[in-house]
One Martini backbone bead per residue (centre of mass of N, CA, C, O) as a GRO file, in nm:
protein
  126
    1UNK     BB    1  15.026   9.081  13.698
    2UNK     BB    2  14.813   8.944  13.457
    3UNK     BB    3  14.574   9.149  13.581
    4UNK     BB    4  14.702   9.430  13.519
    5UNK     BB    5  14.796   9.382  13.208
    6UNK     BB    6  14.496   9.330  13.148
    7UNK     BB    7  14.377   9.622  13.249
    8UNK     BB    8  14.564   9.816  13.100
    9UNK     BB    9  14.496   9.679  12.780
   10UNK     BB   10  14.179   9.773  12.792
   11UNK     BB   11  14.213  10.042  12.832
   12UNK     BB   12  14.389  10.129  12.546
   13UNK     BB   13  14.142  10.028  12.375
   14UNK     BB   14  13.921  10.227  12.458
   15UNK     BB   15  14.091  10.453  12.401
   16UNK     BB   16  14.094  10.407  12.107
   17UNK     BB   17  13.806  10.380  12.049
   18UNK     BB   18  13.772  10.722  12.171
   19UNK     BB   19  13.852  10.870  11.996
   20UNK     BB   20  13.819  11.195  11.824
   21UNK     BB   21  13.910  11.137  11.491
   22UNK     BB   22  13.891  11.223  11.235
   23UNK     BB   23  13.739  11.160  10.908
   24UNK     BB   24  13.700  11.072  10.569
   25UNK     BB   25  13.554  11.254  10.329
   26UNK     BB   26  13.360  11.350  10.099
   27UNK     BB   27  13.191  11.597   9.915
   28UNK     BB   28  12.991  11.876   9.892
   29UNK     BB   29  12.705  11.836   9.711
   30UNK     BB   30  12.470  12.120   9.562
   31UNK     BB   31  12.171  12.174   9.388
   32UNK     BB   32  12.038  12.511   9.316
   33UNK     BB   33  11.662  12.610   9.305
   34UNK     BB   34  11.427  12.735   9.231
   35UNK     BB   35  11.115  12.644   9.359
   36UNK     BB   36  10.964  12.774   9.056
   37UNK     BB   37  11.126  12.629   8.856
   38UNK     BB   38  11.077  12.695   8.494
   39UNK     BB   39  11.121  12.505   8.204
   40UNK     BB   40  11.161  12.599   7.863
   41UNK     BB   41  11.160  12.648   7.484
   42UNK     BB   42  11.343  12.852   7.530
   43UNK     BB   43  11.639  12.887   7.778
   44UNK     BB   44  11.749  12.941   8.101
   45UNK     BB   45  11.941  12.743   8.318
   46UNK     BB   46  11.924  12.862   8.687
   47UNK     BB   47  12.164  12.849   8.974
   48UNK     BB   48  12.360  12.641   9.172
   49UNK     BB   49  12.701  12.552   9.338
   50UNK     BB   50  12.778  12.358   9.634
   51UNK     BB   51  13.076  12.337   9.784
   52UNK     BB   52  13.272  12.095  10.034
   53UNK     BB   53  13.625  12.050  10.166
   54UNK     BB   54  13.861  11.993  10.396
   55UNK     BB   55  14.101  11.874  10.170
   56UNK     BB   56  13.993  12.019   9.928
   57UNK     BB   57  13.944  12.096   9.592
   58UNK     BB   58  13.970  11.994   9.266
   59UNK     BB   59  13.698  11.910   9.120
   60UNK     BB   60  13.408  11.996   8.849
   61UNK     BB   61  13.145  11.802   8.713
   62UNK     BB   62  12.903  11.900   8.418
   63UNK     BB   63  12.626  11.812   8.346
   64UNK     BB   64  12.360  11.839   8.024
   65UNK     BB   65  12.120  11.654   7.914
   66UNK     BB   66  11.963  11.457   7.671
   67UNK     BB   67  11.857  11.181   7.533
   68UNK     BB   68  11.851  11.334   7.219
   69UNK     BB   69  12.121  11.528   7.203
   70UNK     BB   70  12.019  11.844   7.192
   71UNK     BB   71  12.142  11.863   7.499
   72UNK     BB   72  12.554  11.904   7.578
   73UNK     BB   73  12.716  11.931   7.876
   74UNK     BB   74  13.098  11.949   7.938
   75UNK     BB   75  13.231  12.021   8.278
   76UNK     BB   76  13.518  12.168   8.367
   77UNK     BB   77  13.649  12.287   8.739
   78UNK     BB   78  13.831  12.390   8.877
   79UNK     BB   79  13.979  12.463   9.192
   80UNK     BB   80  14.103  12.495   9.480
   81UNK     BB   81  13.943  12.479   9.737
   82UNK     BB   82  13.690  12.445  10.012
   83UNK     BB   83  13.483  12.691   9.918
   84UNK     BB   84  13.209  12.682   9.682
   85UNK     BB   85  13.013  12.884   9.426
   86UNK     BB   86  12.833  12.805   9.138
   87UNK     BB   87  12.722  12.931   8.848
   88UNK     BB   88  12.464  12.861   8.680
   89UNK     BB   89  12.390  12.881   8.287
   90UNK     BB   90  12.205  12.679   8.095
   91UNK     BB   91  12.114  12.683   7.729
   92UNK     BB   92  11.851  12.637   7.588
   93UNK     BB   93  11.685  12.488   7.324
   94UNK     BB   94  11.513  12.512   7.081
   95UNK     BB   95  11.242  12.235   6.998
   96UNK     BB   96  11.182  12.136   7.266
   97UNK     BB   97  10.961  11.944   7.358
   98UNK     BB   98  10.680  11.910   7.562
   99UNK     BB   99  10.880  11.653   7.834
  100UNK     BB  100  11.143  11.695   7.861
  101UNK     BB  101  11.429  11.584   7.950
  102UNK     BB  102  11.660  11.775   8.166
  103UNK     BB  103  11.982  11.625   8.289
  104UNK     BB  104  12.166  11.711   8.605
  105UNK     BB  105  12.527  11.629   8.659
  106UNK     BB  106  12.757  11.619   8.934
  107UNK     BB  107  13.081  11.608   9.019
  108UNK     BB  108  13.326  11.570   9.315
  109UNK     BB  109  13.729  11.614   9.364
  110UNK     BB  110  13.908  11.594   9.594
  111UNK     BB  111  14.252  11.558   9.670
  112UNK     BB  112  14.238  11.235   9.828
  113UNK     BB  113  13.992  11.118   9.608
  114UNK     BB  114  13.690  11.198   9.676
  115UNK     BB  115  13.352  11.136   9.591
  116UNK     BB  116  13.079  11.278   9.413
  117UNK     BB  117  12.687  11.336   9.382
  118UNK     BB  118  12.464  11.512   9.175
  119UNK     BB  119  12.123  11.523   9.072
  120UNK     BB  120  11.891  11.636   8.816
  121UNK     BB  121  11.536  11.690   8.667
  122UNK     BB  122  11.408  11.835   8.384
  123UNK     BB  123  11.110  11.945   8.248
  124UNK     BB  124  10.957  12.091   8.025
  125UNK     BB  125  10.764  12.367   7.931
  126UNK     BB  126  10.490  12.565   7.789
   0.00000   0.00000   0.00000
């Protein structure tokens, strides 16, 4: 009897530890560019931002700024879907020298609370 209780026991432990149950993601955050974009002062820097979360994207917040406060860019995105492609187009300012590092961060928060992030760094050209 306390063997056959023992291979149950077993039996359904294997059988839950193999369930094949969803787990909770971040969303995912891509931010997309031209791969020859090369960003001038003045210039628009243009791009796409795409979004997916299972669980419905709550909001999604982008920031471009440089280290010397000449461009600082700061939205806040509401969204309520499951996936987004959202076009970016950032006017960068004339009198950046050339050199400058102009920094995109973009962070993606879905409806269950969990968080994600994505940047990249562009520096000005002559």
């Amino acid at each position: 009897m306390n063997r056959a209780c023992a291979v149950l026991a077993a039996g359904c432990a294997i059988s839950a530890c193999t369930d094949p149950r969803e787990r909770p993601l971040a969303p995912t955050v891509q931010l997309q560019f031209a791969p020859s974009l090369e960003v001038h002062s003045p210039d628009t820097l243009e791009g796409a931002l795409f979004l997916f979360d299972s669980d419905g994207l709550h909001s999604v917040r982008l920031r471009a700024y440089t280290a010397n406060g000449a461009l600082s860019v700061d939205s806040l995105i509401p969204l309520g879907d499951f996936e987004h492609t959202v076009p970016i187009a950032i006017p960068v300012p004339s009198g950046l020298p050339v050199g400058t590092a102009i920094t995109l961060a973009v962070r993606a928060e879905d409806f269950a609370g969990f968080q994600t992030s994505d940047s990249t760094v562009f520096t000005t050209q002559p």
